[in-house]
C-alpha positions as MATLAB code, in Angstrom:
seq = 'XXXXXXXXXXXXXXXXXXXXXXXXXXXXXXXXXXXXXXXXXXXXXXXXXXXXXXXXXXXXXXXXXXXXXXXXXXXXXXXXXXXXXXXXXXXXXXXXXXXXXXXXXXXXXXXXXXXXXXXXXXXXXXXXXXXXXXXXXXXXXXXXXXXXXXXXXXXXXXXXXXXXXXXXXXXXXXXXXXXXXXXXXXXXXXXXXXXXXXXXXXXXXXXXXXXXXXXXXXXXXXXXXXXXXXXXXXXXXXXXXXXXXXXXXXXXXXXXXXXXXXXXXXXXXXXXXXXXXXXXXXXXXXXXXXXXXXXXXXXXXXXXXXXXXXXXXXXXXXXXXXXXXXXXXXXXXXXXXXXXXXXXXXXXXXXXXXXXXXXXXXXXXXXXXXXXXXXXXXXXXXXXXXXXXXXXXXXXXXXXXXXXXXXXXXXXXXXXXXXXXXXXXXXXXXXXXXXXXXXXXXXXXXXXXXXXXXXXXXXXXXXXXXXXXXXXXXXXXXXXXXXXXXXXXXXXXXXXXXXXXXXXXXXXXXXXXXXXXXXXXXXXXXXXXXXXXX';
ca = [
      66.599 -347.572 -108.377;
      65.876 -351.144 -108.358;
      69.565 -351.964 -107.884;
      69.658 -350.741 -104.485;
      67.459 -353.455 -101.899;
      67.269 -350.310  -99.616;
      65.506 -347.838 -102.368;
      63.796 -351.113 -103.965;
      61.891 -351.177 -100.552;
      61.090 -348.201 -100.389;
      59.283 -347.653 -103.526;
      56.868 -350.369 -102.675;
      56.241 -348.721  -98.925;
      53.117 -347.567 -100.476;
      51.450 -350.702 -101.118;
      51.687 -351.940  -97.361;
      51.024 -348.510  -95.677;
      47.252 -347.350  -96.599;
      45.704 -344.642  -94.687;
      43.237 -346.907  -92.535;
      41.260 -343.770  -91.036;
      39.988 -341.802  -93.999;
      43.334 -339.285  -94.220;
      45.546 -338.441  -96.170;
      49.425 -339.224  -95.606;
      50.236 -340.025  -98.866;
      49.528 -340.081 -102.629;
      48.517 -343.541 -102.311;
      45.690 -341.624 -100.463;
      44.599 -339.973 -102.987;
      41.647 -339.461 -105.685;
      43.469 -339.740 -108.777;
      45.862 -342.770 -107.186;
      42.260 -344.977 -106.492;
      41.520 -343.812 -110.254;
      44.169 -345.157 -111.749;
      44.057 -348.386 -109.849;
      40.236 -348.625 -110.747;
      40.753 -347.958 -114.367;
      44.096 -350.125 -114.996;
      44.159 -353.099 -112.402;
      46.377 -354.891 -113.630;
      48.964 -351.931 -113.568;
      47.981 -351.755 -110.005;
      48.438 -355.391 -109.187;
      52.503 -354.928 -109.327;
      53.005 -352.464 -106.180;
      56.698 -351.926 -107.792;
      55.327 -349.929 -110.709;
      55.934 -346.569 -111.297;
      54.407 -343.514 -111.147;
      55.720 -339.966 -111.552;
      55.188 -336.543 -111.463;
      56.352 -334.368 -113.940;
      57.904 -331.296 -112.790;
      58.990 -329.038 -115.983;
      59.985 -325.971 -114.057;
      63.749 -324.148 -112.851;
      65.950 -325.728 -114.985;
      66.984 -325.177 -118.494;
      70.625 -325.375 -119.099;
      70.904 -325.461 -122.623;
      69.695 -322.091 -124.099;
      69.636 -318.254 -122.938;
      65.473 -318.379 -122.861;
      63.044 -320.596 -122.363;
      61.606 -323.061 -124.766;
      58.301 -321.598 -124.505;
      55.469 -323.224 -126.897;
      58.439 -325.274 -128.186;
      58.184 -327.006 -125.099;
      56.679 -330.457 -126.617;
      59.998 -330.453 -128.269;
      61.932 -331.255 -125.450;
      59.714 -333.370 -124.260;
      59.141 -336.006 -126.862;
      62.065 -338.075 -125.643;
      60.251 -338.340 -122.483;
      57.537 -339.554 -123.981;
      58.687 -342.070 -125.916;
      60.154 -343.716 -122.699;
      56.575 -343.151 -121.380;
      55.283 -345.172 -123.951;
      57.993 -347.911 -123.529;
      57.182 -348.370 -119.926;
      53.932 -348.645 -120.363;
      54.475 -351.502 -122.186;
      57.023 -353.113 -119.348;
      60.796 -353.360 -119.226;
      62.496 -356.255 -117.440;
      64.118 -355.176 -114.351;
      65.983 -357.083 -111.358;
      64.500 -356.043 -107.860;
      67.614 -356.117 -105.277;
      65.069 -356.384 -102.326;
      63.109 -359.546 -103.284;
      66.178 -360.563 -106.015;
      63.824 -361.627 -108.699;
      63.260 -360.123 -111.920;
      59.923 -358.767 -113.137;
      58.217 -356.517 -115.527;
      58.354 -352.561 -114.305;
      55.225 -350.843 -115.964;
      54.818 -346.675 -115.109;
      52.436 -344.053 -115.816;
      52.433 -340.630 -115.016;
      49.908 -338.753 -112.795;
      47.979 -336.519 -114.520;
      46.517 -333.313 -112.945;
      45.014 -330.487 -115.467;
      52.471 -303.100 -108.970;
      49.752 -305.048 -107.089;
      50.225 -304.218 -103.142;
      49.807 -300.454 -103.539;
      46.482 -298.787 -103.767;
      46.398 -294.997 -104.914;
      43.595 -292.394 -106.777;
      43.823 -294.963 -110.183;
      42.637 -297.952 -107.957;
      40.025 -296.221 -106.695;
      38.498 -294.889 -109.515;
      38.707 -298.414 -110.933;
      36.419 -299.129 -107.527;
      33.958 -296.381 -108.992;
      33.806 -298.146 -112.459;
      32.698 -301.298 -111.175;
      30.094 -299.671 -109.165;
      32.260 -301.049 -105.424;
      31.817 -297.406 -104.031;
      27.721 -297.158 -104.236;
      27.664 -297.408 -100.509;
      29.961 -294.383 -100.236;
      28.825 -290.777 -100.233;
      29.831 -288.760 -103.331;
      31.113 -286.087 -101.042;
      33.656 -288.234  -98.816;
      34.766 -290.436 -102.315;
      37.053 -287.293 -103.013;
      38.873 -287.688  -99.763;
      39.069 -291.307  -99.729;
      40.809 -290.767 -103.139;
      43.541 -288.800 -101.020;
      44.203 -291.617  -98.368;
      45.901 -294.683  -97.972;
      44.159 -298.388  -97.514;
      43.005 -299.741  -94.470;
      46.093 -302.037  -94.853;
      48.365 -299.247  -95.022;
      50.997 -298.736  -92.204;
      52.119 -295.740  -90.912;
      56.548 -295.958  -90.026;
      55.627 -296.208  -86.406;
      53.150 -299.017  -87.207;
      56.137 -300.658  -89.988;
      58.761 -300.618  -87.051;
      56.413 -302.240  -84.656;
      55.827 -305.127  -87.362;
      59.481 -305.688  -88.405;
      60.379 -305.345  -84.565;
      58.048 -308.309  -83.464;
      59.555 -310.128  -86.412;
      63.080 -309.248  -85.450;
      62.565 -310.322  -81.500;
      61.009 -313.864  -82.540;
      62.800 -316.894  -82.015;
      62.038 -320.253  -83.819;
      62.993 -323.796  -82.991;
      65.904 -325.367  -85.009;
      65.539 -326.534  -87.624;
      61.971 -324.422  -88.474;
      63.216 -321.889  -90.631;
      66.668 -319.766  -91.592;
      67.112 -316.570  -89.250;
      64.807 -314.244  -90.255;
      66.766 -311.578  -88.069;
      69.190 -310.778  -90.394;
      66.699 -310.476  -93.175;
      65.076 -307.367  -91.094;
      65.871 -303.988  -91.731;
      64.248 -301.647  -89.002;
      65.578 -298.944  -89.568;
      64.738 -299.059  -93.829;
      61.602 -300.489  -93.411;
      62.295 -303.389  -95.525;
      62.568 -307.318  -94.988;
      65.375 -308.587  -97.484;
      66.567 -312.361  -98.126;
      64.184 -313.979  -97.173;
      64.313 -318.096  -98.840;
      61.197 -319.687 -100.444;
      60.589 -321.612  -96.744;
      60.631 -318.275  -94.885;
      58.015 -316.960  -97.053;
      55.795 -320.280  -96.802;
      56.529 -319.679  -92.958;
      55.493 -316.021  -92.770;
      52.284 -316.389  -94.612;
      51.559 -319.503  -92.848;
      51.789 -318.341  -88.870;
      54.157 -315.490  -88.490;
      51.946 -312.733  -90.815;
      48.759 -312.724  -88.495;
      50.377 -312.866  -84.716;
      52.229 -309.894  -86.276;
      49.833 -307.682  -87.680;
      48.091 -308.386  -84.376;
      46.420 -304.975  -82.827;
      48.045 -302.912  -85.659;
      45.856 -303.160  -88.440;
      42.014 -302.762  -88.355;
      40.262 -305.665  -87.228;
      38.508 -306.038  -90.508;
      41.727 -306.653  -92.405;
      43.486 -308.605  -89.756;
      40.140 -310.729  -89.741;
      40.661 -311.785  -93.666;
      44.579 -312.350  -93.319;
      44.010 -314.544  -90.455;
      41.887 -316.802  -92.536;
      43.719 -317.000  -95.326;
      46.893 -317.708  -93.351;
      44.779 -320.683  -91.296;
      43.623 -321.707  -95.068;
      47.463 -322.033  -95.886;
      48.640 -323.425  -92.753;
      45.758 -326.314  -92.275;
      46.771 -327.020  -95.750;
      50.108 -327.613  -95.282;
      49.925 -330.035  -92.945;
      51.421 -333.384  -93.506;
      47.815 -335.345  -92.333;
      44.696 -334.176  -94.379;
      41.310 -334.833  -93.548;
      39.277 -335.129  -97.169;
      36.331 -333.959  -95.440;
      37.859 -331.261  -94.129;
      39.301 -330.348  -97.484;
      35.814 -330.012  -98.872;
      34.784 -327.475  -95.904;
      38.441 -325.649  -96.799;
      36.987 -324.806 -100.769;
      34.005 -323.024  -99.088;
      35.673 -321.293  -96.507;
      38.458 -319.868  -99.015;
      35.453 -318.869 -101.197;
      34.451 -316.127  -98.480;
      37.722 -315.591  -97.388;
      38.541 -314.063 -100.596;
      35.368 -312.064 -100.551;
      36.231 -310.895  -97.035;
      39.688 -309.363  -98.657;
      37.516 -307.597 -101.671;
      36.377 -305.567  -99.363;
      39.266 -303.954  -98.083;
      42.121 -304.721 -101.043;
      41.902 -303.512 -104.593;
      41.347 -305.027 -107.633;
      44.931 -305.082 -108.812;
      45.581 -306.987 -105.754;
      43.532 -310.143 -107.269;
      45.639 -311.586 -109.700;
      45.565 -315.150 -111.630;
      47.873 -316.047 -108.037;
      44.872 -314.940 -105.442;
      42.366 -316.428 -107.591;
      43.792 -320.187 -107.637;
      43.613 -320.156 -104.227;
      39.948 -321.435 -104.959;
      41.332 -324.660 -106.349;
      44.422 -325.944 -104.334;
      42.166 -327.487 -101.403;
      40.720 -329.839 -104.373;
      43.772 -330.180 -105.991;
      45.191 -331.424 -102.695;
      41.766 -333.775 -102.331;
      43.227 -335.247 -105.856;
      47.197 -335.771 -105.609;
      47.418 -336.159 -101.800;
      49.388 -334.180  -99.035;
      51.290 -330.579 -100.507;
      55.022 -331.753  -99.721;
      54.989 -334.452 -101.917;
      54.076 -332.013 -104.690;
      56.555 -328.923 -103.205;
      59.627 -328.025 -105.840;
      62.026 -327.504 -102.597;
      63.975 -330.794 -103.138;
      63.530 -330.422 -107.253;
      65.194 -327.234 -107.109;
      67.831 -328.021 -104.389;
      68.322 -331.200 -107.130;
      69.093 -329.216 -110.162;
      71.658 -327.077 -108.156;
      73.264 -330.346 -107.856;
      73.034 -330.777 -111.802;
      73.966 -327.866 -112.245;
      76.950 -328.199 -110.602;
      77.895 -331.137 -112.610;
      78.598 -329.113 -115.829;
      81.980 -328.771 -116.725;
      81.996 -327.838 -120.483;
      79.245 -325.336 -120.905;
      79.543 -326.201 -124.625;
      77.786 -329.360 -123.747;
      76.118 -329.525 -120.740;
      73.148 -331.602 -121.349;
      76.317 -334.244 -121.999;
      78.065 -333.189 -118.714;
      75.227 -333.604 -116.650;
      74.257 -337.218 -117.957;
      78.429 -338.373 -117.565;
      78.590 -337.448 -114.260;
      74.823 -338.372 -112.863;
      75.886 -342.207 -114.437;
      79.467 -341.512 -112.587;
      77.580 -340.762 -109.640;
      75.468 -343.650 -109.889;
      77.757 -345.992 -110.622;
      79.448 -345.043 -107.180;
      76.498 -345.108 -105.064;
      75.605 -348.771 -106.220;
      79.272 -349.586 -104.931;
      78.630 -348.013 -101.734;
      75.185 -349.840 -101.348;
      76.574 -353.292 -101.572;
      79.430 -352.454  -99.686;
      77.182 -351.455  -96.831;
      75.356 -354.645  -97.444;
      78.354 -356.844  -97.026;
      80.215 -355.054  -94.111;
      77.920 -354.004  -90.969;
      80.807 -351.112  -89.426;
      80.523 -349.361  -93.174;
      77.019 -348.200  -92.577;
      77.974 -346.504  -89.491;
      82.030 -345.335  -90.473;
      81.669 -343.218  -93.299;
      85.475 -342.680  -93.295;
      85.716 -346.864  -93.201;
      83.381 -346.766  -96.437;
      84.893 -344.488  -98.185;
      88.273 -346.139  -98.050;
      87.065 -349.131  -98.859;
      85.703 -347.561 -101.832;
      88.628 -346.270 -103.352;
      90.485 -349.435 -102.941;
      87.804 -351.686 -104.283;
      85.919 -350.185 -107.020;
      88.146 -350.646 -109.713;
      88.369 -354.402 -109.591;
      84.004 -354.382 -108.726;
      83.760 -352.047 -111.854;
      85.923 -354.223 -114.297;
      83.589 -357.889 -112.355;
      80.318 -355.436 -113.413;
      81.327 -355.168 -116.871;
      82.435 -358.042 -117.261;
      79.406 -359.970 -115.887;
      77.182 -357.698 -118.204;
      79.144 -358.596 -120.978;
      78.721 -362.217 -120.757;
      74.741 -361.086 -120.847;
      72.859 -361.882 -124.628;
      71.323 -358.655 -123.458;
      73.634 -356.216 -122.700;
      76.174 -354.068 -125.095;
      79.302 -352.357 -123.402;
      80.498 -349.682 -125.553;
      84.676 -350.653 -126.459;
      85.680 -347.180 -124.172;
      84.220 -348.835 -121.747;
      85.771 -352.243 -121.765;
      89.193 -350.197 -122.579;
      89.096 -348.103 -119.480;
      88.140 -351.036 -116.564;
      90.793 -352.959 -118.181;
      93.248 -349.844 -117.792;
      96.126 -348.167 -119.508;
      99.295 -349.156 -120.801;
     102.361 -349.834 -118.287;
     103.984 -346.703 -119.766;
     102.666 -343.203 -120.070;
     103.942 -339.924 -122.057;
     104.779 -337.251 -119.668;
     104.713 -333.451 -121.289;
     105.823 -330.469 -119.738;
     102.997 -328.446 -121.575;
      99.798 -329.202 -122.816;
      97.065 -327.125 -124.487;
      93.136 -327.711 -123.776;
      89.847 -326.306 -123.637;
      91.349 -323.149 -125.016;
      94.111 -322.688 -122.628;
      98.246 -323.570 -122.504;
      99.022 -325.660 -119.226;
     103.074 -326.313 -118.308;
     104.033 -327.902 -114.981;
     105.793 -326.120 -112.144;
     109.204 -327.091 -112.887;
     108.907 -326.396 -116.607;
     110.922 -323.054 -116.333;
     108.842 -321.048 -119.001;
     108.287 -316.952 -118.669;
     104.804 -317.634 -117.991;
     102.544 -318.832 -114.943;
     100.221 -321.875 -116.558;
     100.602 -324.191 -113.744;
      97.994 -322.722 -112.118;
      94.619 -325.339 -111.782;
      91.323 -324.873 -110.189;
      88.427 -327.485 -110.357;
      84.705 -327.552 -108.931;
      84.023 -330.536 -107.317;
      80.772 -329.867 -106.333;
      78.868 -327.312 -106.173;
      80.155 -326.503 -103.150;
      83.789 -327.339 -103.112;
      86.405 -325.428 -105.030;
      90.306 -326.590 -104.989;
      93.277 -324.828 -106.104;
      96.608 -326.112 -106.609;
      99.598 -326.611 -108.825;
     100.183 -328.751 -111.607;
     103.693 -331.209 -111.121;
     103.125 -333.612 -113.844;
     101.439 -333.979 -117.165;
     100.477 -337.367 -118.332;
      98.989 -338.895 -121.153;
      97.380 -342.397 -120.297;
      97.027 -345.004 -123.500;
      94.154 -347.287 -123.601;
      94.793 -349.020 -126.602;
      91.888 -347.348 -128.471;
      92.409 -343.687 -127.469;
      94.616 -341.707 -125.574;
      93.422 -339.779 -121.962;
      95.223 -336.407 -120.574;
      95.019 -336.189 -116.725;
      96.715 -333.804 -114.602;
      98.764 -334.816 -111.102;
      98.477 -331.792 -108.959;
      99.535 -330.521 -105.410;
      96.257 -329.402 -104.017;
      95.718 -326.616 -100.988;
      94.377 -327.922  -98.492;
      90.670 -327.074  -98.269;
      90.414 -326.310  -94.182;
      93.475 -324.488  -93.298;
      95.101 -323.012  -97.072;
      92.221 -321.377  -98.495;
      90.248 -318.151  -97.043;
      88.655 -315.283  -98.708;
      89.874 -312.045  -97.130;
      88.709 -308.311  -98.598;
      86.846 -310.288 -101.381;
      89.945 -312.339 -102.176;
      90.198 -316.054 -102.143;
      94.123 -316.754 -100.954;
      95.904 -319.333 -101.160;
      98.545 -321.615  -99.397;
     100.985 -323.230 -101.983;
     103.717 -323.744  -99.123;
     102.078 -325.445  -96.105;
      99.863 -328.058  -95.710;
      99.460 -329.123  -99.396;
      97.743 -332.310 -100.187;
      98.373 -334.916 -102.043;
      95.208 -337.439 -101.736;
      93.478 -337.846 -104.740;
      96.250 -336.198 -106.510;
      94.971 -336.674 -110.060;
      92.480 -334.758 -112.324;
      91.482 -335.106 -116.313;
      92.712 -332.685 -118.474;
      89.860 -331.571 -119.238;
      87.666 -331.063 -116.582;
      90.874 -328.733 -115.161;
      90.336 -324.346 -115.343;
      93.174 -322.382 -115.583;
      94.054 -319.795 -112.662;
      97.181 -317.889 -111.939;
      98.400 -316.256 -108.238;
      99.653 -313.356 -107.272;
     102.023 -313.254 -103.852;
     102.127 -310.720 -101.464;
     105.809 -310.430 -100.821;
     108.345 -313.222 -100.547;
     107.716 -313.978  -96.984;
     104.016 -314.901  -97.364;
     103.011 -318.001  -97.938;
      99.337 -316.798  -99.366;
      99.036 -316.073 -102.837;
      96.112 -314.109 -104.113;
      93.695 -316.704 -106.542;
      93.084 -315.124 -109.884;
      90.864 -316.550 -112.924;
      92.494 -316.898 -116.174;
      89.300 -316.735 -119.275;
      90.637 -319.233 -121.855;
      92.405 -318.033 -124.498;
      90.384 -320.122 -127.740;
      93.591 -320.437 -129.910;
      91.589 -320.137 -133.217;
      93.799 -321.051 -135.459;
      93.546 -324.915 -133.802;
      90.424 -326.209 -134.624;
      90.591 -329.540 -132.268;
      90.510 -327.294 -129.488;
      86.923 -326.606 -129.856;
      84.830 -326.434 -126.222;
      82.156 -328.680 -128.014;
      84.791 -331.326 -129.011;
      86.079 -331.821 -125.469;
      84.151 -333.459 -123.252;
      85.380 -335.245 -119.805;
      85.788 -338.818 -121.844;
      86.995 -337.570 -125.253;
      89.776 -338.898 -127.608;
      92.640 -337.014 -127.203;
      95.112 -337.449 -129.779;
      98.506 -335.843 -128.179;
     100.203 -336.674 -131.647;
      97.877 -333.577 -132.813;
      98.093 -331.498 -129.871;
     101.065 -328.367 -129.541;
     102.720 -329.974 -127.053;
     106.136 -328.715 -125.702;
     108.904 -330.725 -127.736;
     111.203 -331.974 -124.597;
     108.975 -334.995 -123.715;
     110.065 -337.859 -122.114;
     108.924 -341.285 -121.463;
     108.347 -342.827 -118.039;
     106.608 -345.307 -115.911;
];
């Protein structure tokens, strides 16, 4: 982080931007932030010091269930860089360019919408119905809650819902998550719901459900919504823990107890958890979870993902560091994303192999020998093959003339984009040390020769095909095969081909093959009329 001046200032906004008015705009702002500094000052002296929030929830990539009480398992090698930060690493701040000692710590904070005959009875045992006459409990028995809507009363709700409109920007369309005529609201994303409870739930109740009821929503929506607001007033916060108190009393009377589970009851504690750690948003898990998508997306060998995921965060890294002195040197590339990203490709070699190089002259530093082996590049000549066989699948180029369709290649590269294309040559790179597999492909071009029609995804492999960034590793590449409509069309329908394992060829384990792994073509099946070329 501290490699980048622009993300090296921001992570010491904090120490220049106090709340001057009593507030709260930030965790700086908060209880157990003026704790910490009290308790560790010199910690706090440093404003470039860490400190995180652990969030241990959404993602777990490397088993079918959850860890469970084996969680301290996983989390021991986070601790053990805990402990190592504590102590201080030397780091070099881009911003001020000067080294110093980065110290951390870690912020520490320690069938239920229905009511029916069962629920009330349960009202009975706990003595809730005293106030009732014997005779009218029977009947009461029979009938709905006061919260209960009748289908005129549903379609009036969803309808409001369905006719509002909402700046951009505020939240998705809840229109098309409204069913009127089912009586049901589907789709809805995490936001909506946050949205809903917060403003939306008690305009639309409004003059349809007894005032009692709508009384107790009301103030547990203004609980939510004052509480979700990016200034908090710590005074305030302490009125909010009162006023949720009786709030949740108001909705005893009218809900039942199923309704109150472990989720209404912490309700009581979020307006002091707020008065400890600060404003909700910096706490929210919308931009964790939106995060792990994007790691996620990053596995390519589900045999080893954990491995995936680190390769191509560091690849990611690595290229974003580029970027960020590039934009440093060259005003137009902050503004011509096009500009940058040309500039990129035709410098980043020759900065990668000046990096390494400059780290290796450091006491300090250790490159691994792949490393040095790849920035200084392959051999002048290269072995091209007309099949090859990996990750459990057989791969020929177009022009290889075999029965079978194995020039088919698909890759994800993000989670976002998918290409499709052929495969013209097969090449095996040698660096020296090891040997590397990559793949030169004609790819469909991702605007105008790919569509999904019926369910389908189709395919152009006769117009438009490109040829930027022609190249791909052999082993990040999945096998696909496509059908054609008839010999005038120049779609082809995009089928998935599952690998095939070839047993009986033990190097071709998933586990073995990561993106950067040895691959020895002397021990692969490859097709026996190879050639050499340059």
């Amino acid at each position: 982080m501290f490699l980048s001046a622009s993300v090296s200032e921001q992570l010491t906004w904090h120490s220049s931007h106090h709340s001057q008015d009593g507030k709260m705009r930030h965790p700086v702002d908060s209880v157990c932030w003026s704790s910490i500094d009290k308790k560790y000052p010199t910690f706090a002296s440093n404003p470039r010091n860490l400190r995180f929030g652990l969030a241990t929830d959404g993602f777990n990539p490397f088993s079918p269930k959850q860890p469970g009480n084996d969680i301290d398992v996983y989390l021991q090698p986070l601790i053990d860089d805990l402990k190592l930060l504590w102590d201080g690493v030397d780091m070099y701040d881009a911003y001020s360019k000067a080294m110093f000692n980065l110290r951390d710590t870690i912020l520490d904070v320690k069938g239920k919408s229905k009511i029916g005959a069962a629920s009330r009875r349960d009202l009975e045992l706990q003595e809730l119905m005293e106030d009732v006459p014997v005779e009218a409990r029977e009947d009461m028995l029979d009938s709905s809650g006061p919260y209960t809507l009748t289908k005129p009363e549903k379609a009036k709700f969803l309808w409001r819902l369905w006719m509002q409109r909402f700046p951009d920007g505020y939240c998705s369309n809840i229109e098309n998550c409204i069913k009127i005529k089912d009586s049901k609201i589907l789709g809805l994303k995490s936001h909506d719901h946050h949205v809903l409870m917060q403003q939306l739930l008690s305009v639309a109740v409004k003059g349809i459900l007894p005032e009692g009821v709508r009384k107790s929503l009301f103030r547990l929506s203004s609980f939510f919504h004052e509480l979700c607001q990016r200034v908090l007033d710590k005074k305030r916060l302490e009125e909010l823990e009162d006023e949720i108190v009786e709030t949740l009393c108001l909705l005893e009377r009218y809900f039942p107890p199923s309704f109150f589970s472990i989720m209404i009851h912490l309700t009581i504690h979020i307006a002091r958890e707020a008065k400890l750690c600060g404003s909700v948003h910096y706490r929210w898990m919308y931009p964790f979870e939106r995060y792990m998508k994007v790691l996620k997306g990053y596995v390519r060998n589900r045999a080893a993902p954990e491995g995936s995921i680190a390769e191509n965060y560091l690849a990611d890294e690595c290229v974003r560091v580029h970027k960020e002195e590039l934009r440093c040197s060259d005003q137009r590339l902050i503004t011509d994303s096009n500009l940058l990203e040309k500039v990129h490709l035709e410098n980043f070699v020759e900065w990668l192999k000046a990096k390494i190089k400059l780290e290796a002259d450091s006491t300090s530093f250790e490159s691994s020998e792949m490393l040095h082996y790849l920035v200084k590049g392959p051999r002048r000549y290269a072995m091209s093959h007309s099949g090859f066989i990996i990750n459990g699948n057989r791969f020929h180029t177009k022009e290889a003339n075999v029965s079978t369709q194995d020039y088919g290649v698909h890759i994800e590269a993000d989670t976002l984009s998918n290409y499709y294309g052929i495969i013209k040559h097969i090449l095996v790179l040698d660096f020296y040390k090891f040997r590397l597999a990559v793949f030169l492909c004609d790819w469909a071009n991702m605007t105008s020769g790919v569509k999904k029609v019926d369910g389908f995804t189709l395919v152009n492999l006769h117009e438009g095909l490109s040829k930027k960034d022609p190249f791909i590793l052999a082993s990040h590449a999945k096998q696909v095969f496509y059908s054609r409509d008839n010999e005038k069309s120049s779609w082809y329908v995009m089928l998935k081909a599952p690998p095939r394992g070839f047993d009986d060829l033990e190097q071709f384990d998933e586990k073995f093959y990561g993106s950067f792994v040895d691959q020895q073509p002397s021990a692969l099946d490859i097709d026996n009329d190879d050639e050499v070329e340059s």
